[in-house]
N, C-alpha and C positions, 0 to 999 in steps of 0.2 A: 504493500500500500504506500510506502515510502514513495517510490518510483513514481505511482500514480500522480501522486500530492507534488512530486515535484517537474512530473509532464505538466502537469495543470499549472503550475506557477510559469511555465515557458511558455507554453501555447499562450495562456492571457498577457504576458508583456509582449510577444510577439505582436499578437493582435491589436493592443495599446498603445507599442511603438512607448511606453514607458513604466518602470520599475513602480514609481508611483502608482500612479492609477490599478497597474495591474494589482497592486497589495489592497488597495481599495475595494477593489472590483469582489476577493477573494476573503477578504476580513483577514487580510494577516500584515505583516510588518513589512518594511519594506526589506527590510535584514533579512526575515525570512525568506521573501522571494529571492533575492538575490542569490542566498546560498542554497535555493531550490535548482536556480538555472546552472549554476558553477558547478553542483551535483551531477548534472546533467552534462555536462561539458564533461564534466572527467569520465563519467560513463561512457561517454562516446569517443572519449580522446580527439573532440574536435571542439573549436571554435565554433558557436555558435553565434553569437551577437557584437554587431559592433557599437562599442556605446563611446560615448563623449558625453560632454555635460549638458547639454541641448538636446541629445536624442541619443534614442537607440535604435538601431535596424538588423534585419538579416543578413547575415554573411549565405558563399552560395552553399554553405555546408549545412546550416542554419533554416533556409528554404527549402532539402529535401528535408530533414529533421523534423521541421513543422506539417510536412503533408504526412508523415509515419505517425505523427503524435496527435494530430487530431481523427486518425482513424483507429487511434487506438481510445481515445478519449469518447470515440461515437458509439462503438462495441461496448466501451463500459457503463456509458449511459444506457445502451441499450436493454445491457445486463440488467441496471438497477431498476429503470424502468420495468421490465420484464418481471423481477423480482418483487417489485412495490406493487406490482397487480394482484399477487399470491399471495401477498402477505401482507401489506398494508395498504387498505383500500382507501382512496383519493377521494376525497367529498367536498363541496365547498363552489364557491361564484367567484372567478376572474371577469376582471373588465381589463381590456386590451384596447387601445388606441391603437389607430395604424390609418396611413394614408389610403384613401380611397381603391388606387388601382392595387396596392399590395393586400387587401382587404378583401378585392374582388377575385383575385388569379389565385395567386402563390400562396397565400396566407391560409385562406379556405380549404386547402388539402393538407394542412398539417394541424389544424386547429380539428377537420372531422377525424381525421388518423389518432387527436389525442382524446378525443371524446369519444371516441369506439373503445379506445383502451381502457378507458374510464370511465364507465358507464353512471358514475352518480357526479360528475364534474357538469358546472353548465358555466359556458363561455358566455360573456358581454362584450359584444365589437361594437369599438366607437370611433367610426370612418371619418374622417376628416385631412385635407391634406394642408391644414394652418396645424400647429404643434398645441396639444390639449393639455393645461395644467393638472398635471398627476393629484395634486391635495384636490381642489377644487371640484377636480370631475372625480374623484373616490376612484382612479385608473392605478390599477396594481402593475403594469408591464406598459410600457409605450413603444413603438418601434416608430424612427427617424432615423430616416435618410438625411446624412451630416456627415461632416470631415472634423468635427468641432463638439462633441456632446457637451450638455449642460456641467459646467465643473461640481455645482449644487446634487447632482444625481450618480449614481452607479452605473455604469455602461457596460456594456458586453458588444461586440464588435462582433458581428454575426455574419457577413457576408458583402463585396463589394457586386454591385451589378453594374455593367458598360450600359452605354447611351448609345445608341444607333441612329441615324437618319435615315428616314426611307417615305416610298412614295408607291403608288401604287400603277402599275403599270402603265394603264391608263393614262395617268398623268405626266406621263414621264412622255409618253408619245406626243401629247400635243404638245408640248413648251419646248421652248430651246436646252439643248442640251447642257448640262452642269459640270463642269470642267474646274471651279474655283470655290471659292466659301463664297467672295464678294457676287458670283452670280446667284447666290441667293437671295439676292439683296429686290433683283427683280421676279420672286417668284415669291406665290402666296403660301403661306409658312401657316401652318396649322398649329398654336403659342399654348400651351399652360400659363395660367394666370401667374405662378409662381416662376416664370421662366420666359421674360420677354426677351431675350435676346440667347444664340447659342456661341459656346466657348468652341472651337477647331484646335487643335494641333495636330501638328505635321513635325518634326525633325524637333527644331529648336524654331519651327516656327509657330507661333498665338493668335490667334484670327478673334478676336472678338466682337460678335456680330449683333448688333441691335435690327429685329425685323418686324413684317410685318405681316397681318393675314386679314383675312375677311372671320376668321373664327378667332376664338380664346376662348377656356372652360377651365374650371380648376378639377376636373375631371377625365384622367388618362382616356378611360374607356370611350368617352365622346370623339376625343383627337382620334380613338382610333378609326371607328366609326367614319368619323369624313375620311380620312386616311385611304381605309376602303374602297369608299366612293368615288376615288379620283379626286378630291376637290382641295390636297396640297400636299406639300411636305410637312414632315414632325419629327421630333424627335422625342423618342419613343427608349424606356427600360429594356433592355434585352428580354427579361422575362416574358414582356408583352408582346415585342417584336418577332422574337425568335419560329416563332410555331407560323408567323407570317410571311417571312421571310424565307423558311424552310419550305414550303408547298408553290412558293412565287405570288401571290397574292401580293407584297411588297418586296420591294429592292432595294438596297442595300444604295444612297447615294454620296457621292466622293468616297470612295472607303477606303481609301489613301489618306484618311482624316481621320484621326478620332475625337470623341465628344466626352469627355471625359465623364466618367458617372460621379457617385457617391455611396460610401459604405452603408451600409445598414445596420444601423445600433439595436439592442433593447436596452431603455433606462428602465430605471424606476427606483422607489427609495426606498432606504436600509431597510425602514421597518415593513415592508411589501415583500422581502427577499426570506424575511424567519419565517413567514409560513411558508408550508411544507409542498404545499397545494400550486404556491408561483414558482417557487425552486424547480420544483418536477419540469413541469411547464417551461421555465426557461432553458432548462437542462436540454429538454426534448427539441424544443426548434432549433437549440446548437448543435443539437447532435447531425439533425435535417438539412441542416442546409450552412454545413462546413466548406462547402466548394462555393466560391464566387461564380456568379454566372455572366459568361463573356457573349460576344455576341457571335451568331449562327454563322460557320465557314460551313461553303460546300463543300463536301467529302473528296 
């Protein structure tokens, strides 16, 4: 169990990018984490982190390290899972905040997966893509998409998903062809209310683009919606793209670009994390969705 406790202390600085927050995130010290990862180092007789006083990151030894350790961290969750169904039955009401489109796709298949396993559990989703006060709304778990979690909260670093551009065939036939970012500039761009403008990079280059369209919704599923229809470009989660993308319904434009996404957090506060009932619960979507999801390459 040792081993375990001190995979889990690497995997969460990993995922934190600092010593700090990881002992935060874990309830332990920062001394402990520390001598949890240098455990782990010795075990492997490799470097894994490179730290300076600003930051810590993964060495390349360090980034297979972390895919071995969070598969071993998903099996033991699964384990405990598995075991907490036999022997100690799950009762109780979560309320979960979560944006809209991750509320409607991806979220919905792990929240019915944890309520099949738990058959006296009952989930409260509270959809919104503005950020809902955890005291205020009585929300035991939130998930935000951020680079930046609340310093006031406990975070968990759950998965980055890529931004895709794309457009629906249709559309892409009547307009002039898209060759640059700036030739978006004359094409109707399908906006998220929270995203009037999109960020490109290429090499060492930054394209940041302010646009415009005939639509805005603070509602993914809508942008997709026109999307479909021919009626512009979006930019669009990979979760939501991908299955899109994948059959040709959309295409994939400049893809010599990317559009940089945002990680996927779950906060929520200390005293939301003692009961047993949100633990499982967040234990479970970490265990789910360990892999970032990048955006759709043909095979």
């Amino acid at each position: 169990m040792e081993k375990i406790t001190a995979i889990r202390s690497f995997v969460e600085v990993a995922n934190c990018g600092s010593f700090t927050r990881a002992a935060d995130n874990l309830a332990l010290s920062r001394l402990q984490v520390s001598r949890h990862v240098k455990e782990i180092e010795h075990w492997l007789s490799q470097r894994l982190l490179h730290r300076t006083t600003r930051s810590v990151s993964l060495t390349l030894q360090g980034e297979e390290a972390l895919q071995y350790c969070q598969r071993i961290l998903a099996e033991v969750a699964a384990m405990e899972s598995r075991a907490h169904s036999h022997n100690t039955e799950l009762v109780g009401t979560i309320r979960i905040a979560t944006p809209i489109g991750l509320g409607q796709h991806s979220l919905y298949e792990v929240v019915d997966a944890f309520i099949q396993l738990h058959s006296k559990v009952k989930i409260q989703l509270l959809m919104s893509d503005s950020f809902v006060q955890l005291v205020g709304e009585r929300v035991d778990v939130a998930l935000r998409f951020t680079e930046q979690p609340d310093d006031s909260l406990i975070a968990r670093r759950l998965m980055a998903i890529d931004n895709v551009l794309c457009a629906a065939p249709a559309y892409l036939a009547r307009v002039p062809d898209i060759a640059t970012p700036e030739d978006l500039l004359a094409h109707n761009c399908l906006l998220h209310s929270s995203q009037p403008g999109w960020l490109l990079l290429k090499g060492q280059q930054h394209k940041q683009l302010r646009l415009s369209g005939n639509l805005q919704a603070n509602d993914m599923g809508v942008l997709v919606g026109a999307a479909l229809r021919g009626r512009g470009i979006v930019c669009l989660p990979a979760d939501l793209a991908n299955p899109y993308l994948a059959d040709g319904r959309l295409v994939e434009v400049l893809p010599e670009y990317t559009a940089p996404g945002k990680s996927l957090w779950a906060v929520y506060l200390s005293r939301s994390y003692q009961q047993s009932l949100v633990r499982a619960f967040i234990d479970f979507i970490a265990g789910k969705w360990q892999q970032d999801i990048r955006k759709w390459r043909a095979p």
